[in-house]
C-alpha positions in Angstrom: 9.4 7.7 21.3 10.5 10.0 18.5 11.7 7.2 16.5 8.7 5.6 16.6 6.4 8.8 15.7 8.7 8.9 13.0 8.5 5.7 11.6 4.4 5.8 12.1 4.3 9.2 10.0 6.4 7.6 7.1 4.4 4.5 6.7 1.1 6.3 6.8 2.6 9.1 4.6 3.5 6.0 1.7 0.4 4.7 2.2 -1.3 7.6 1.2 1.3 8.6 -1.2 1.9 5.5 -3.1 -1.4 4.5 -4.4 -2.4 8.7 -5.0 0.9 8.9 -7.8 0.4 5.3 -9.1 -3.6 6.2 -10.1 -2.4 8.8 -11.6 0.0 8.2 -13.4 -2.6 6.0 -15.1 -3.9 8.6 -17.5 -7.1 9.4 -19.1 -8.1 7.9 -22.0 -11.0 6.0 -22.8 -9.2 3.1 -24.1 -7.1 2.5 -21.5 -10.2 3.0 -18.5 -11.1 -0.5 -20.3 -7.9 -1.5 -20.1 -6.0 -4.1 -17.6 -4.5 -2.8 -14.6 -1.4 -1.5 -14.8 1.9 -3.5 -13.6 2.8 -1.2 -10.8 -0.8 -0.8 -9.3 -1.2 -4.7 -9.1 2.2 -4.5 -7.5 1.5 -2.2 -4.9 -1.7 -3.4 -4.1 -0.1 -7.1 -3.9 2.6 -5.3 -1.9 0.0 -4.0 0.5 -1.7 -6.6 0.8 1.3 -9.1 1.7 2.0 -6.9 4.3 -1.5 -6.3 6.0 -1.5 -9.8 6.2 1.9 -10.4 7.9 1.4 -7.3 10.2 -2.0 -9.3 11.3 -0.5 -12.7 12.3 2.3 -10.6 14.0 -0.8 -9.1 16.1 -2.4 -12.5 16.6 0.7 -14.5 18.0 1.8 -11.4 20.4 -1.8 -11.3 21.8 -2.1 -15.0 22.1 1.2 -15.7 23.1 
């Protein structure tokens, strides 16, 4: 049980953590607010993403067997 309370709290703690220092590590300036995306925010969003997806059809196949 602690392992598991453990491995909850560290993947809710990146989720929060991750996308909180990538934002802000954006900057400022008016130029760049019109600017692309940056590299690493497009990665962890596609990073996110990939996962929410995979965690969802591991849901969907345990509950319908």
């Amino acid at each position: 049980m602690k392992k598991k309370v453990s491995i909850i709290t560290a993947i809710t703690f990146l989720l929060f953590f991750l996308p909180t220092q990538i934002l802000a590590a954006g900057g400022g300036g008016a130029e760049e607010a019109a600017s692309e995306p940056s590299g690493m925010l497009v990665l962890a969003l596609t990073v996110m993403s990939l996962l929410t997806l995979i965690v969802m059809m591991v849901f969907s196949f345990r509950d319908n067997g």
